[in-house]
C-alpha positions, 0 to 999 in steps of 0.5 A: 159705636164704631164707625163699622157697627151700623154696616154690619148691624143694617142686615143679616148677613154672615157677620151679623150670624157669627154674632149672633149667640153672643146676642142670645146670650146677652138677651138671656142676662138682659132678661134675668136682670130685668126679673131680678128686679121685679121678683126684688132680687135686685133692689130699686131705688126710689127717688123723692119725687115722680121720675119719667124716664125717657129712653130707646130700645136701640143704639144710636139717635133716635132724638132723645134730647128733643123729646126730654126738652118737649116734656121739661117746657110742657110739664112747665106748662101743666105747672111742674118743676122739673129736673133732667137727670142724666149720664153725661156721655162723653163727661170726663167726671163720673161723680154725681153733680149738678150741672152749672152755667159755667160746666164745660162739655168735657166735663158733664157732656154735651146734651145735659148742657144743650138741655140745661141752656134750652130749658132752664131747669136744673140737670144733675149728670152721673153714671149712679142714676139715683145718685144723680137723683139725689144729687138733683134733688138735694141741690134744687128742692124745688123740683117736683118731677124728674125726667131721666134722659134715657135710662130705659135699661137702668133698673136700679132707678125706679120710674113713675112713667116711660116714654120710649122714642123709636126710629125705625131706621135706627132698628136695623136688622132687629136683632140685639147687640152685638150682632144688631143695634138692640139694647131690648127686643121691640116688645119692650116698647109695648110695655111702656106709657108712650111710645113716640115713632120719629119717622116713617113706621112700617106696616109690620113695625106698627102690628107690633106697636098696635094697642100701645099708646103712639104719637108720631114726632118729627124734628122741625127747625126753620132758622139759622143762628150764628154761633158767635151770636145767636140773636143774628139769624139766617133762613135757608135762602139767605145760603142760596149760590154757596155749598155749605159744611155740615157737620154733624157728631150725632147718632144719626149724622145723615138725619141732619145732612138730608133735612139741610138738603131738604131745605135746599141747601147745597151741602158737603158732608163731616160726620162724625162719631157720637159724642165726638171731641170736637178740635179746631182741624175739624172745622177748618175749611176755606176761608170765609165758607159757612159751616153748619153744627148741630145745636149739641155739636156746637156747645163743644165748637163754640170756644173755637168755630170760624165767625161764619159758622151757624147753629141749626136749632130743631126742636121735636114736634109732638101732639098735644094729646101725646102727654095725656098718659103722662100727666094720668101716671103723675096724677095717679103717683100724686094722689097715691103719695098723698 
């Protein structure tokens, strides 16, 4: 995503309109596809084990990340063994391969290696989503259900279930790429087994949602940990008299900068680009003044961040209720293979 791409994809206006019978036309190629893989024109590969796909129908953050790691620790909890298959954005190989503990971020990118630390589980990266699949499953054949972070337009991988995560205010004009920020239209998310709204929802955006299994979430994260060692933290107030540096490389930087702001920190703005590469210059502020990352942004900082630089954790917070579909679908998908 450009750094002009949201302005123009935040109304329609007389850019967003030159666009768009460039965006009728990709709707017209997204939709053949699609029916090309359902008349079976186009093949689906099946995985060996149940695979949960995890996606949006827009560009840009709509915390993905937090909902697959939710799913992997309440599968857990309902005595699964998942695996994550991913991507990996921003990963410079583009073979199939599992994600080790000595990965580097270039390497399989930033958010299969958040996922692997938070959860534990293992995480197979590659643009071939059922290569990543097999890679996943060859290499841990422990794993019984897969959990593909996003994904929702990747066809050539069949899925169990579908969780698609929607934030209103990554929606824009409603209008598909390239004169909006759509990959699908929204009536796609009626289609799948849940659907998580983070954030506010209009009245007309939940018409549109209305007789669709929905679940309200919302990113929550109370402490600071510092980047050098996370077993020494810090709460809001402990930044009380100081202005600190947010940085943030994430789909929606100012998500982060306004819940630090809400929490009553003093804070002076760094975005950046999604996926951003990270080099020493962009954290280099005044000597000794705290900086504030991201969990994703700092996997790449790490190396390299100032002694006073500290990790905002989030995590997404989810009803109990909303996984009910879930374990339906794999209970269903168990009995059937059995």
């Amino acid at each position: 995503m450009t750094a002009t791409a949201p302005a123009l994809w935040q109304r329609r206006g007389w850019r967003a309109l030159l666009l768009l019978p460039v965006s009728l036309v990709f709707a017209a190629l997204s939709g053949a596809r699609r029916m090309a893989y359902r008349l079976g024109v186009l093949s689906s590969q099946t995985a060996p084990v149940p695979v949960i796909v995890v996606g949006n129908v827009a560009v840009g953050g709509s915390g993905k990340t937090p909902v697959v790691i939710w799913l992997v620790q309440r599968l857990v909890e309902h005595g699964y063994r998942p695996g994550i298959i991913s991507r990996g954005y921003g990963g410079q190989r583009t073979d199939a391969r599992c994600v080790e503990a000595c990965s580097r971020p270039d390497e399989v990118g930033d958010e299969p290696l958040l996922m692997a630390r938070r959860t534990g589980c293992p995480v197979a990266v590659g643009r071939d989503r059922p290569a990543a699949a097999r890679e996943l499953c060859e290499g841990h054949p422990e794993v019984d259900v897969i959990i593909s972070d996003d994904g929702l337009q990747h066809y050539a991988l069949a899925r169990t279930a579908e969780i698609v995560v929607i934030d209103e205010r990554v929606l824009g004009n409603g209008w598909l790429l390239p004169a909006g920020p759509l990959r699908e239209g929204i009536g796609r998310a009626g289609q799948a087994d849940l659907v998580l709204t983070h954030g506010p929802v209009s009245p007309g955006l939940a018409r549109r949602l209305s007789g669709v299994e929905c679940a309200a979430m919302t990113l929550v994260g109370e402490r600071f940990e510092r980047i050098e060692q996370a077993t020494q933290a810090a709460v809001a107030a402990d930044f009380a008299g100081q202005t600190v540096h947010a940085v943030a490389g994430i789909g929606r930087p100012q998500r982060f900068f306004d819940q630090l702001t809400e929490m009553g920190l003093t804070v002076i703005a760094h975005p950046f680009p999604d996926h951003h590469a990270f080099t020493p210059a962009d954290l280099a502020f005044g000597e000794g003044e705290a900086t504030i990352l991201t969990e994703k942004d700092a996997v790449k900082c790490a190396a390299f961040a100032p002694a006073n630089t500290w990790v905002f954790p989030v995590r997404a917070s989810i009803p109990d209720a909303a996984l009910q579909p879930i374990l339906e679908k794999l209970s269903r998908h168990g009995r059937q293979a059995a």
